[in-house]
C-alpha positions as CSV (number, residue, x, y, z in Angstrom):
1,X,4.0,-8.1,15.3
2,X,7.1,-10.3,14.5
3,X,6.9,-14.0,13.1
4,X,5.5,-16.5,15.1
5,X,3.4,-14.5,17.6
6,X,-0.5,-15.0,18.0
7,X,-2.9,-12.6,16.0
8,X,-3.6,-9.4,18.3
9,X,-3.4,-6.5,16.3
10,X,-5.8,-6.9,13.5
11,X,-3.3,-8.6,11.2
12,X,-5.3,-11.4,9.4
13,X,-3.4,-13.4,7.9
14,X,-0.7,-16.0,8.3
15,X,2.6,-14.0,9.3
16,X,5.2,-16.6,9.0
17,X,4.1,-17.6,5.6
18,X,4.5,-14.0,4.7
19,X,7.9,-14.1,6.2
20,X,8.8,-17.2,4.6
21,X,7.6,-16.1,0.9
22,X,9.7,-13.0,1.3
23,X,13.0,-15.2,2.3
24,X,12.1,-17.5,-1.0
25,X,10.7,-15.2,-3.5
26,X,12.7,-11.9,-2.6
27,X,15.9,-13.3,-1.1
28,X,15.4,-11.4,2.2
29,X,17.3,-13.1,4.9
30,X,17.0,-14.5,7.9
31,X,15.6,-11.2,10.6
32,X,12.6,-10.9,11.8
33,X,9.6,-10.0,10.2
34,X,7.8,-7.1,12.2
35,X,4.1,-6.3,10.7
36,X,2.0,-3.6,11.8
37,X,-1.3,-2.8,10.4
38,X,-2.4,0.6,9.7
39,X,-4.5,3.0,11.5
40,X,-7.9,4.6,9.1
41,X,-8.3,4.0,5.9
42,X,-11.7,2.3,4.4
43,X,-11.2,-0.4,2.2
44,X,-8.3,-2.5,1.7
45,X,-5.9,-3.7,4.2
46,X,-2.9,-2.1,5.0
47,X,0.5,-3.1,6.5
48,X,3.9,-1.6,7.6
49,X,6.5,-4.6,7.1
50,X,10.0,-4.3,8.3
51,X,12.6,-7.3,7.9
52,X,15.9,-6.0,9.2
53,X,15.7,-2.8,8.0
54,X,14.1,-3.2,4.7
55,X,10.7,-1.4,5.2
56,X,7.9,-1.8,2.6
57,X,3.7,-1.6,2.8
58,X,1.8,-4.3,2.0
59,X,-1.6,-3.8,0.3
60,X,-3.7,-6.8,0.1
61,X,-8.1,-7.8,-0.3
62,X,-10.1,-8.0,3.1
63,X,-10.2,-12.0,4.0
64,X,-14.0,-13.7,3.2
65,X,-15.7,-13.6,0.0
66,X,-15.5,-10.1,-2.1
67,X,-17.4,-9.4,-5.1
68,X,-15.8,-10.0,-8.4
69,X,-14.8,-6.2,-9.0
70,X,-14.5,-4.8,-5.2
71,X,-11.1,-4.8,-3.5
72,X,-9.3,-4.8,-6.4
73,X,-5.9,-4.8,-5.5
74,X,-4.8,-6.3,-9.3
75,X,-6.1,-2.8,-10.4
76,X,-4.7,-0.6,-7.9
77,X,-1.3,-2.1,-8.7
78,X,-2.0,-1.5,-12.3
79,X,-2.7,2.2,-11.8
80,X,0.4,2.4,-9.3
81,X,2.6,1.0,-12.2
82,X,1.2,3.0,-14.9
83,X,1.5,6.4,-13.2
84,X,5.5,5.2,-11.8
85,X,7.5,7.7,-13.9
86,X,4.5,10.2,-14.4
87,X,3.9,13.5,-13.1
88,X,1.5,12.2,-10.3
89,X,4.1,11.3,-7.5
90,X,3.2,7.8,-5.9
91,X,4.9,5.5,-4.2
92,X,7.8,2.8,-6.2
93,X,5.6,-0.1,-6.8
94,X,7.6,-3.4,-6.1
95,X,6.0,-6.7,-6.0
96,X,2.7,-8.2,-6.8
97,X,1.5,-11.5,-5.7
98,X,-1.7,-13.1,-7.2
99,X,-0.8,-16.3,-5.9
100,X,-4.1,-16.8,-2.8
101,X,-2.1,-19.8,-0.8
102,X,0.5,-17.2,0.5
103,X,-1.8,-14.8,2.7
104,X,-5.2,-15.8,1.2
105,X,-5.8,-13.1,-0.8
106,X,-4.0,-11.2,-3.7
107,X,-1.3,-8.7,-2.7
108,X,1.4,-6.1,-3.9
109,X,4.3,-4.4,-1.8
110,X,5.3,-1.1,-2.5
111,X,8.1,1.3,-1.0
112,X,7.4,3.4,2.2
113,X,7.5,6.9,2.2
114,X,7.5,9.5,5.1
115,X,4.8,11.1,5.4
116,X,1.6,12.3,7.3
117,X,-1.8,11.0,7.7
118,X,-4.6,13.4,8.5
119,X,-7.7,12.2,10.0
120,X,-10.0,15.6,9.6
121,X,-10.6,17.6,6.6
122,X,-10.1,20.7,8.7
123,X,-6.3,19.7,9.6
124,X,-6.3,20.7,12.9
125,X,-3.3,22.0,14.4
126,X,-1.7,22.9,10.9
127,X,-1.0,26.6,10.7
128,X,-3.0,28.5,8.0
129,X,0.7,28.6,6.1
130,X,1.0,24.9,6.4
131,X,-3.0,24.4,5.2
132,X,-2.7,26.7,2.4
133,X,0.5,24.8,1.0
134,X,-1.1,21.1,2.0
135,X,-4.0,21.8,-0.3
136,X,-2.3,23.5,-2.9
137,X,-0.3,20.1,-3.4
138,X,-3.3,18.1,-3.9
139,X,-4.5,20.7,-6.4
140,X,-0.9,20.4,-8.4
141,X,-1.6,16.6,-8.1
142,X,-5.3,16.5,-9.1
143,X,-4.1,18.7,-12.3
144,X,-1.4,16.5,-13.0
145,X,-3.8,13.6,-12.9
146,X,-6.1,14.9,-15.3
147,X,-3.8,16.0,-17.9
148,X,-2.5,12.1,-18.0
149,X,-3.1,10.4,-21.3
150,X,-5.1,7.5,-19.9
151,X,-4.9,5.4,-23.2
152,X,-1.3,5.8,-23.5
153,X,-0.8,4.4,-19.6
154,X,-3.0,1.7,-20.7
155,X,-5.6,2.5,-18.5
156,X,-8.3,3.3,-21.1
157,X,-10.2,0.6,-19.6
C-alpha cells in the first residue's frame, strides 16, 4: 500500500505519517512509500516497507492497550542489537522509534533479508536433503545461542 491510500490490507496505522518521519528523520526522499504487512507470525506486527528501492521491515506493538511487559518491541530491539556482531546471525538492526505520536506505538526498522518462511513443521515439499540441512541450521543457531555470554551482551536481565 503506497502513501495516501485507504486502510485495506491490515496495516494499522497512519501510512503517510510513517512516510513523512522517514523523509525527516532518515533523509529518505521524495518516492513512494509502499507497505505491506506480513503473512503468519503471532504476536507483533510486521511490515515490508520499500521507498524507492530502499527496503526495510518494520516491527512495531499491536494498536489498543498492551500489558506493561507484552509486545515488547524495546526488548526485542535490545536482543537484536546485542546479538549484531555475534555468532547468532540476525538481521542489521537500524532504527528504533519510542516516540508513540508517529504510528501509535513503539517501533524499530531493521534490514531485509531473503529468505523463506515455512508455515508447517513438516516442510512440505522440501526434499529430505533440503530438510536435513534446514534443521541442522537451526541446531548450529540454537548452539550458538546458548554458548552467548548473556552478561557480557548486557542481557543478564
Amino acid at each position: 500500500m503506497s502513501a495516501g491510500q485507504a486502510d485495506q490490507r491490515g496495516i494499522d496505522f497512519d501510512v503517510p505519517a510513517l512516510d513523512a518521519w522517514l523523509r525527516d528523520t532518515l533523509a529518505l526522499g521524495a518516492a513512494p512509500l509502499e507497505v505491506r504487512r506480513t503473512e503468519g507470525g503471532m504476536s507483533n506486527p510486521t511490515y515490508f516497507l520499500n521507498k524507492g528501492g530502499w527496503q526495510v521491515v518494520l516491527r512495531k506493538q499491536p494498536g489498543g492497550a498492551v500489558m506493561p511487559s507484552a509486545h515488547a518491541i524495546d526488548r526485542e530491539w535490545r536482543v537484536l542489537t546485542a546479538l549484531r556482531g555475534t555468532a547468532v546471525p540476525v538481521a542489521a538492526p537500524l532504527h528504533y522509534c519510542d516516540d508513540r505520536a508517529v504510528l501509535g506505538t513503539p517501533f524499530y526498522l531493521m534490514e531485509e533479508l531473503d529468505g523463506r518462511v515455512f508455515h508447517e513443521f513438516a516442510t512440505p515439499g522440501l526434499a529430505r536433503a533440503e530438510r536435513a540441512a534446514l534443521y541442522e541450521s537451526m541446531v548450529v543457531t540454537m548452539a550458538a545461542i546458548h554458548r552467548l555470554d548473556v552478561a557480557a551482551l548486557g542481557l543478564a536481565d
